[in-house]
DSSP file (Angstrom, degrees, kcal/mol; ACC not computed):
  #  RESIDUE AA STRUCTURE BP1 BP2  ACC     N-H-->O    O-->H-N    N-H-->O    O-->H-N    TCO  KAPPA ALPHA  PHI   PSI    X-CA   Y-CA   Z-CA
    1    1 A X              0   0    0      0, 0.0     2,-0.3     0, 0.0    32,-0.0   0.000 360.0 360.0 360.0 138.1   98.4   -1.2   46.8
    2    2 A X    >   -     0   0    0      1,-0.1     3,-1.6     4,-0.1     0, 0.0  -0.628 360.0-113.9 -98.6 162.5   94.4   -1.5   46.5
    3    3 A X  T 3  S+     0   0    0      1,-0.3    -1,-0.1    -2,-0.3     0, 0.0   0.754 115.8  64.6 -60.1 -22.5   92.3    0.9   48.9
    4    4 A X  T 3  S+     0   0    0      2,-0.1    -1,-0.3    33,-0.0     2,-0.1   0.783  82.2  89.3 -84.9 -21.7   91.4   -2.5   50.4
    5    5 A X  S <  S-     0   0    0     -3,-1.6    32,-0.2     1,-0.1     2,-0.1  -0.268  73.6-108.4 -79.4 163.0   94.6   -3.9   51.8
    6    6 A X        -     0   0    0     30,-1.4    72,-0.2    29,-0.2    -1,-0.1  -0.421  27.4-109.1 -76.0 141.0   96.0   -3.5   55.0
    7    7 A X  E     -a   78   0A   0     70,-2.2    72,-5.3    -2,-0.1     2,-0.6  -0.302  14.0-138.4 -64.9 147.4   99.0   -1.5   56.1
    8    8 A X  E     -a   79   0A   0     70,-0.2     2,-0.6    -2,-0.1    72,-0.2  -0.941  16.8-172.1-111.0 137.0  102.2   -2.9   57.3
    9    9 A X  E     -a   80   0A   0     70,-2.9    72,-2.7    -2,-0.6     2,-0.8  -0.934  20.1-144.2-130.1 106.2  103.2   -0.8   60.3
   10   10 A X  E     +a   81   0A   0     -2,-0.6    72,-0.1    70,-0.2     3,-0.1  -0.627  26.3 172.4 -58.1 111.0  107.0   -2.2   60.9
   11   11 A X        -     0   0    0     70,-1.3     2,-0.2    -2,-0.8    -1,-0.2   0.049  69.6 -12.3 -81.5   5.4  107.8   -2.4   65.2
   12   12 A X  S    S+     0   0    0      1,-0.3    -1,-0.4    71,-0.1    71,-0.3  -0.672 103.3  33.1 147.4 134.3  111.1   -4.2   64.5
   13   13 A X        -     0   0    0     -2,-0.2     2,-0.4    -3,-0.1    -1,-0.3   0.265  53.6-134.2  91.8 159.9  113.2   -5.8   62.5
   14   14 A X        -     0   0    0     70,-0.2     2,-1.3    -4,-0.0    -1,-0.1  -0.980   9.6-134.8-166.8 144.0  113.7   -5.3   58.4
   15   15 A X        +     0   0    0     -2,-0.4    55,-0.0     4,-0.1     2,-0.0  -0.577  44.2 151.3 -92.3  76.9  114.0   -7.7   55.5
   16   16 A X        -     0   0    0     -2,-1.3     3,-0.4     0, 0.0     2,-0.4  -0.248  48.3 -86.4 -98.5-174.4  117.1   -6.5   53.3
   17   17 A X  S    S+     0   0    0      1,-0.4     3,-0.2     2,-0.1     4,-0.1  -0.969 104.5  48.8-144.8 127.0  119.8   -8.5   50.8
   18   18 A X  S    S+     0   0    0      1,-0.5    -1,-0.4     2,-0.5     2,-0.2   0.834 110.1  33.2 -55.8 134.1  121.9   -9.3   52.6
   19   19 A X  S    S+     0   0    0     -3,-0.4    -1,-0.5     0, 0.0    -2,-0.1  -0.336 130.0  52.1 -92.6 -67.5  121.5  -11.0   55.5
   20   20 A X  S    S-     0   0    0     -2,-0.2    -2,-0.5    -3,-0.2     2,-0.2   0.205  90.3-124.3 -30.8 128.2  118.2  -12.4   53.0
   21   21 A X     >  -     0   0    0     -4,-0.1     4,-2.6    -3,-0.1     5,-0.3  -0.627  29.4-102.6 -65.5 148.0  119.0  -13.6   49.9
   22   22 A X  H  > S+     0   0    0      2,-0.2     4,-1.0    -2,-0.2     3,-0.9   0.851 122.5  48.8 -29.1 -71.8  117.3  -12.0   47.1
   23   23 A X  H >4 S+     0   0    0      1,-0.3     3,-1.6     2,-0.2     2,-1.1   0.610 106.8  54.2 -71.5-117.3  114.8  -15.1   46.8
   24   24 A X  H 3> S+     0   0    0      1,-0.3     4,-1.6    38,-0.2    -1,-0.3   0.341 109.9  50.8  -0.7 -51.7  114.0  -15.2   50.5
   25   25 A X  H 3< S+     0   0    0     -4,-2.6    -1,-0.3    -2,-1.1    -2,-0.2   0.649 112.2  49.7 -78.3  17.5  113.0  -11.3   50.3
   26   26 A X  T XX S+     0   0    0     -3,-1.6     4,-2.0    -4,-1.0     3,-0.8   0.863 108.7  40.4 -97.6 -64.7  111.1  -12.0   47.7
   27   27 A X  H >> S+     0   0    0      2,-0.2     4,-2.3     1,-0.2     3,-1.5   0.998 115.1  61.1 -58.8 -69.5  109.0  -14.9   48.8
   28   28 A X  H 3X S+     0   0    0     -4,-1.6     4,-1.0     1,-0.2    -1,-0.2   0.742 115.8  37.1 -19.7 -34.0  109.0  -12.4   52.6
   29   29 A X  H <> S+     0   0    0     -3,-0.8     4,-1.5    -5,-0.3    -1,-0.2   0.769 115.5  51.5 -94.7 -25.9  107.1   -9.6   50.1
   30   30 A X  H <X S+     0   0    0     -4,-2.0     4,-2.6    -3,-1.5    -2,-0.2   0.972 110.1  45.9 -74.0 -62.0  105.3  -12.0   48.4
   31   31 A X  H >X S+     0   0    0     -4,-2.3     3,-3.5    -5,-0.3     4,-0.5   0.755 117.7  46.3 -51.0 -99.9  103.9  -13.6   51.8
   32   32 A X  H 3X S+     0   0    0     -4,-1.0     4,-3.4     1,-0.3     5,-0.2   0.453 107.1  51.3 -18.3 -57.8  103.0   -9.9   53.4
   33   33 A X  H 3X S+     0   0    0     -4,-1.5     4,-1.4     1,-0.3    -1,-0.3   0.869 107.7  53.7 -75.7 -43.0  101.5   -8.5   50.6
   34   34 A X  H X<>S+     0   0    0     -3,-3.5     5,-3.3    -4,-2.6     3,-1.1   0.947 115.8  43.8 -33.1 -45.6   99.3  -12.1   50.8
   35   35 A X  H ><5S+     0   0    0     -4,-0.5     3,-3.2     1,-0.3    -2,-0.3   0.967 109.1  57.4 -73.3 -37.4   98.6  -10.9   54.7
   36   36 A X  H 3<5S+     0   0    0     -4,-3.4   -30,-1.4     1,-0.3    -1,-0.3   0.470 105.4  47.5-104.7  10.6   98.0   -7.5   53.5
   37   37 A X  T <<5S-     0   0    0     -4,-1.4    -1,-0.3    -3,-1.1    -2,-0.2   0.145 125.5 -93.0-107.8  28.8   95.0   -8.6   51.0
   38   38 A X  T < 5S+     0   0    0     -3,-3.2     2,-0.3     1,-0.3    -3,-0.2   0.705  75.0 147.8  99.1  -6.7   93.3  -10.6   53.5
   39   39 A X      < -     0   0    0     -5,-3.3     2,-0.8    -6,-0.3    -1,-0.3  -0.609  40.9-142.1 -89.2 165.2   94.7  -13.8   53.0
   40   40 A X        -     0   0    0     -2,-0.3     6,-0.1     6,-0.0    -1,-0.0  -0.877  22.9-149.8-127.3 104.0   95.1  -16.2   56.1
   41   41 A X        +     0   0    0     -2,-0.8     2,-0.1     1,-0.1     3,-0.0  -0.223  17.7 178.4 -34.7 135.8   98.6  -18.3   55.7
   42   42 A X     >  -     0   0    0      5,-0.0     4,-2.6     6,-0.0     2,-0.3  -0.069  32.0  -1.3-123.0-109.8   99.1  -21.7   57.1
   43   43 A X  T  4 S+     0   0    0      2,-0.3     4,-0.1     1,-0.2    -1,-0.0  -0.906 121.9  12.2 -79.5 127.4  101.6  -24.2   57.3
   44   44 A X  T  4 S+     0   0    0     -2,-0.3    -1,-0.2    16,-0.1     3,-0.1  -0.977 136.8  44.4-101.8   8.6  104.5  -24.5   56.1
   45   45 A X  T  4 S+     0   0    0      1,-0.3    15,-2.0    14,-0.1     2,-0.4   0.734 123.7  15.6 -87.4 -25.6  104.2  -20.3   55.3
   46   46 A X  E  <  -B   59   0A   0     -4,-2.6     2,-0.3    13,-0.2    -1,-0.3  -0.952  64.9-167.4-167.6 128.6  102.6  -19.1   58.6
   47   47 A X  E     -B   58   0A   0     11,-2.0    11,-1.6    -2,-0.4    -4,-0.1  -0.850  26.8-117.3 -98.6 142.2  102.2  -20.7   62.2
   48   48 A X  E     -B   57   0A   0     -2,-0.3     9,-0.2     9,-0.2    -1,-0.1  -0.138  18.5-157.0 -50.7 179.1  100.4  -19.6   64.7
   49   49 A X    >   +     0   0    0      7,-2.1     3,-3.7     4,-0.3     4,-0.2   0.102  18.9 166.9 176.2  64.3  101.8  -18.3   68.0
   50   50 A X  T 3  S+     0   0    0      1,-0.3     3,-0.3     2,-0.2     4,-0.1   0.734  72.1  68.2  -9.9 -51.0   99.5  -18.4   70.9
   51   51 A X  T 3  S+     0   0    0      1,-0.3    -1,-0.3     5,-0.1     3,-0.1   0.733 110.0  37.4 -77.6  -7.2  102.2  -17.8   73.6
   52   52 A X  S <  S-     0   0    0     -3,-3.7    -1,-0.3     1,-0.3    -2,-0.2   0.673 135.8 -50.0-109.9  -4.2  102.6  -14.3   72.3
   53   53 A X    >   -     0   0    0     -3,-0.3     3,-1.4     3,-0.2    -4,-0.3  -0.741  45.3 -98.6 165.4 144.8   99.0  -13.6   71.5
   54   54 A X  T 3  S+     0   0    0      1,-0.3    -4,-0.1    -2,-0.2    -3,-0.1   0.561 120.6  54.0 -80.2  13.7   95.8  -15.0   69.7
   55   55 A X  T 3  S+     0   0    0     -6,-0.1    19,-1.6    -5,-0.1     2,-0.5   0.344  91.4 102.3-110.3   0.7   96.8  -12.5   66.6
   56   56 A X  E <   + C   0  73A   0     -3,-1.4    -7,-2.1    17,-0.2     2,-0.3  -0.657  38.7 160.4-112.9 149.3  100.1  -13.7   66.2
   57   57 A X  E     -BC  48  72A   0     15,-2.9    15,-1.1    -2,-0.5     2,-0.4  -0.710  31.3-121.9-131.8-176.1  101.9  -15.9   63.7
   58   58 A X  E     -BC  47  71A   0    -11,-1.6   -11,-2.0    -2,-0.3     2,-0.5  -0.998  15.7-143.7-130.0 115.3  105.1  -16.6   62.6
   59   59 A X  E     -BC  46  70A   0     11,-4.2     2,-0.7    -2,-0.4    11,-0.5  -0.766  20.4-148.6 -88.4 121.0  106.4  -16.3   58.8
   60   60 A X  E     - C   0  69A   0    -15,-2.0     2,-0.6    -2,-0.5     9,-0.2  -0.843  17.0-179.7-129.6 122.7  108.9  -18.9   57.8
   61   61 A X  E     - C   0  68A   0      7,-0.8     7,-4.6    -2,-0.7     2,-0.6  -0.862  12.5-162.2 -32.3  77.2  111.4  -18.4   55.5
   62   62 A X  E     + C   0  67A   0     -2,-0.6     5,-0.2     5,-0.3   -38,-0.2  -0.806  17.7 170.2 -94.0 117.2  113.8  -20.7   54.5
   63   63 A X        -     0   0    0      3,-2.8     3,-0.3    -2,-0.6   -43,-0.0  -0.525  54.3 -68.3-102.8 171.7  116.8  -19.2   52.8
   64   64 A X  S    S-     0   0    0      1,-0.3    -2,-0.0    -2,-0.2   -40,-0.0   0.626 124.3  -5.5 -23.8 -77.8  120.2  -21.1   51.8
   65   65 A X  S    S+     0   0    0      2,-0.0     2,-0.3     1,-0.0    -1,-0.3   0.369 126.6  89.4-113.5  -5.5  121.8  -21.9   55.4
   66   66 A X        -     0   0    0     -3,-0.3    -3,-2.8    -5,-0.0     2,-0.9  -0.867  55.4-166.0-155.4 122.6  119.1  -20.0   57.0
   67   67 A X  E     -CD  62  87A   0     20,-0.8    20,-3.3    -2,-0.3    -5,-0.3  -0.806  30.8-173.0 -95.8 127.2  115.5  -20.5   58.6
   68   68 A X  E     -CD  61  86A   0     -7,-4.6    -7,-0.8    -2,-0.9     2,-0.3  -0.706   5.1-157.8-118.1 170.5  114.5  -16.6   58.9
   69   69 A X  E     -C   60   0A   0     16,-1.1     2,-0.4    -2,-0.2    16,-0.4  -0.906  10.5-163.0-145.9 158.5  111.0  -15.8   60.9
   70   70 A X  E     -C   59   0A   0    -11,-0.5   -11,-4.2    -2,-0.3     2,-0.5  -0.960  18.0-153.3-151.2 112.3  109.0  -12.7   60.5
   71   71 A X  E     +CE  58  83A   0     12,-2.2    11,-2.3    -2,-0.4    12,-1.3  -0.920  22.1 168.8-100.4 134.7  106.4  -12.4   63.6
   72   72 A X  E     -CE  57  81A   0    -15,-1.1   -15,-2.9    -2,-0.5     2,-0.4  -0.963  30.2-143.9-136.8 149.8  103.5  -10.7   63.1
   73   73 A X  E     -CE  56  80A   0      7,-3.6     7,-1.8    -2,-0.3     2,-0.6  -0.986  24.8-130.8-111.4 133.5   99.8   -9.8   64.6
   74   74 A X  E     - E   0  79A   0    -19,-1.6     5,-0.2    -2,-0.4     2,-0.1  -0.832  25.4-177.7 -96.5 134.9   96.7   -9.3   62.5
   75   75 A X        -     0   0    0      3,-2.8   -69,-0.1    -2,-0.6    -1,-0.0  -0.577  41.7-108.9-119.6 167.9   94.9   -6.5   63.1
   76   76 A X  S    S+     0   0    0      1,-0.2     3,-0.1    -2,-0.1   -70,-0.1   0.954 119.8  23.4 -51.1 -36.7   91.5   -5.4   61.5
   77   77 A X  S    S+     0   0    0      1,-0.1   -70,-2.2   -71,-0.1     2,-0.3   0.629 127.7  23.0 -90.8 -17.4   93.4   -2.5   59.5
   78   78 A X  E     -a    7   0A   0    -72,-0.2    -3,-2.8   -70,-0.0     2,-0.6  -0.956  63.1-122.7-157.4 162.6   97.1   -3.7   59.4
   79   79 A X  E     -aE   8  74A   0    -72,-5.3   -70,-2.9    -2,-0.3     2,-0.3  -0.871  38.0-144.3-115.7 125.4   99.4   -6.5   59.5
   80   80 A X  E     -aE   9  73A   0     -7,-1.8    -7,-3.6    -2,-0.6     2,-0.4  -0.839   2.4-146.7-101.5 114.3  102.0   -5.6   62.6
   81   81 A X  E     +aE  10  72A   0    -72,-2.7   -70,-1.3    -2,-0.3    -9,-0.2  -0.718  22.6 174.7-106.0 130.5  105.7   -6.7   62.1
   82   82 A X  E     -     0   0A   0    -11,-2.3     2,-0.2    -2,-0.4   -10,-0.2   0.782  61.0 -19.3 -84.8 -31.2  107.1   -7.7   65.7
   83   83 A X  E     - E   0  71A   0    -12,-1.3   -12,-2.2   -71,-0.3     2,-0.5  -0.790  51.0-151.2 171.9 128.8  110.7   -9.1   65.2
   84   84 A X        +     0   0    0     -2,-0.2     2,-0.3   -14,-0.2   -70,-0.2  -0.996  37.7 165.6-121.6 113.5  112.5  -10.5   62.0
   85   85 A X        -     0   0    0     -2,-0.5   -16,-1.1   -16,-0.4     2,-0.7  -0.961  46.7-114.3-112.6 137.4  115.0  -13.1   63.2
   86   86 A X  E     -D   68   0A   0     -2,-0.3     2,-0.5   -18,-0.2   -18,-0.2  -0.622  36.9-155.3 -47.0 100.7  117.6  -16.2   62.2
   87   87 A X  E     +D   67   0A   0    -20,-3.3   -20,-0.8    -2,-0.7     5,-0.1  -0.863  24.5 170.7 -97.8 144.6  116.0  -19.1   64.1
   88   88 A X        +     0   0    0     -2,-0.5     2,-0.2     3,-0.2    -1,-0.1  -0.009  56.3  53.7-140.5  34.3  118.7  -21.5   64.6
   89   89 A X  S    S-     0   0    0      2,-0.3     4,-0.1     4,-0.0     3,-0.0  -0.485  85.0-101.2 -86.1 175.4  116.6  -24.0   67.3
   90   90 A X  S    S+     0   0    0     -2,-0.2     2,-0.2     2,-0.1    -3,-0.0   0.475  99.5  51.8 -64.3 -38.0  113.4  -26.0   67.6
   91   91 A X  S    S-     0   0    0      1,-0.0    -2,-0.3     0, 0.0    -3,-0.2  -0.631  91.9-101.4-112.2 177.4  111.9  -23.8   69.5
   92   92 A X        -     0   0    0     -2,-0.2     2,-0.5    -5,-0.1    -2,-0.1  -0.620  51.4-105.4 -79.3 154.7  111.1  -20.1   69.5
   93   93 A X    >>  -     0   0    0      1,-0.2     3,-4.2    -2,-0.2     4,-0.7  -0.911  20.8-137.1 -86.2 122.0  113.6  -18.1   71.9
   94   94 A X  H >> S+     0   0    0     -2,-0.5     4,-2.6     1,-0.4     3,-0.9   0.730 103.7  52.4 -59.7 -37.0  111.8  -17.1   75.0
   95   95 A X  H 3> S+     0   0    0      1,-0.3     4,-1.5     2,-0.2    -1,-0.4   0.935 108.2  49.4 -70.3 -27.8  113.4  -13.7   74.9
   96   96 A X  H <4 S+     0   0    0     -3,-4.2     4,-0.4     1,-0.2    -1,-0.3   0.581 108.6  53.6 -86.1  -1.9  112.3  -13.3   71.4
   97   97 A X  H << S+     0   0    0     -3,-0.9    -2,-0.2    -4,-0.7    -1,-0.2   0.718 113.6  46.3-105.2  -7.2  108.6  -14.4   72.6
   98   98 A X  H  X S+     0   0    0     -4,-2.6     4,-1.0    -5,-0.3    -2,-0.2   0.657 105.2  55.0-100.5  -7.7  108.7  -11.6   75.4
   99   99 A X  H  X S+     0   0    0     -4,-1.5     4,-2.1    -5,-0.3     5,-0.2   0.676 110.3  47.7 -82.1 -25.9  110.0   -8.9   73.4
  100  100 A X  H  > S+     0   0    0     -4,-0.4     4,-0.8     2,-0.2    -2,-0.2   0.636 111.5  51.2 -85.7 -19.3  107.0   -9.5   71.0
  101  101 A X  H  > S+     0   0    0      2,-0.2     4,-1.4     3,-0.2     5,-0.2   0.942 113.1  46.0 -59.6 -60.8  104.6   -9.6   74.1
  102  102 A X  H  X S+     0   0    0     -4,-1.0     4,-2.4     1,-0.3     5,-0.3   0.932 111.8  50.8 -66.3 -45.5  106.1   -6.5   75.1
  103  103 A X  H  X S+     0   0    0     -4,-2.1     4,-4.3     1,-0.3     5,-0.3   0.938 109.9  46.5 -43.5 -51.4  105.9   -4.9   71.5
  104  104 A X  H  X S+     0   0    0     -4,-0.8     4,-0.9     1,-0.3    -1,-0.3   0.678 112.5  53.4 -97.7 -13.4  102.1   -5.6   70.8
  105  105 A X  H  X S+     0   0    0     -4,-1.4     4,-1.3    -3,-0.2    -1,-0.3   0.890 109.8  46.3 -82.5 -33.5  101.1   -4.3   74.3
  106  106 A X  H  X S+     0   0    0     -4,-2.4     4,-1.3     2,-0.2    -2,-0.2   0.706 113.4  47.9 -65.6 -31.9  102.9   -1.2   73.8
  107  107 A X  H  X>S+     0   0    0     -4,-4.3     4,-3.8    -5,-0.3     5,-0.8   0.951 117.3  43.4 -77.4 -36.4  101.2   -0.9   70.1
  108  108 A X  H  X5S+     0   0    0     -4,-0.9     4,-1.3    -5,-0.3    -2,-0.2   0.886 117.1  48.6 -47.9 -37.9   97.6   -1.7   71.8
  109  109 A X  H  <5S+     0   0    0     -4,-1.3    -1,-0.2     1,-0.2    -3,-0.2   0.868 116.3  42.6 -88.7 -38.7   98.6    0.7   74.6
  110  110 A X  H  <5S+     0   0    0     -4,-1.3    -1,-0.2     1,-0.2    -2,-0.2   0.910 127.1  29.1 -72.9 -42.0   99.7    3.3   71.8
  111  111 A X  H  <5       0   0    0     -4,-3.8    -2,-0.2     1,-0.2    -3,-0.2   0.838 360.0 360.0 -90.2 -29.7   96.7    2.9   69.5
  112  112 A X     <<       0   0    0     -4,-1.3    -1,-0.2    -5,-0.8    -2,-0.1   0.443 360.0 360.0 -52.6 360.0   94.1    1.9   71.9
């Protein structure tokens, strides 16, 4: 790691083999380690995602059967993991977009 990247400070959720397939945590470390020298993701690798915050995105991961998501906020110092899920919809699940609410007000509240 260079003295210039950003931490990753895990809240939730953890990227293993299995559930991931090897290649899915691999492209998952590969993507972070992007976030954590400063690079800014877009589509199809990272969404935004206003409705939990104007720092948060979404990492998407498609393994074999399995579309996996890695929410995150960027912060000046660190890239902040919210919730690593199987999305198996269209949409995000509301519970999973209020647990991430709740998460990143409780780290602001913690660090602030």
């Amino acid at each position: 790691m260079d003295a210039h990247d950003k931490d990753v400070v895990w809240l939730y959720g953890k990227v293993r083999t299995p559930p991931f397939s090897s290649a899915a945590r691999m492209e998952a470390g590969f993507l972070l380690r992007q976030l954590q020298r400063g690079v800014r993701l877009g589509m199809p690798q990272s969404r935004p995602m206003p409705t939990i915050d104007k720092r948060c995105h979404e990492l998407r991961i498609i393994d074999q059967n399995v579309s996996w998501r890695i929410m995150y906020a960027i912060e000046p110092d660190a890239i902040i993991i919210l919730e690593v899920f199987a999305k198996k919809t269209g949409r995000t699940p509301r519970q999973i977009i209020e647990l991430c609410k709740k998460r990143l007000r409780e780290y602001d509240n913690a660090s602030g």
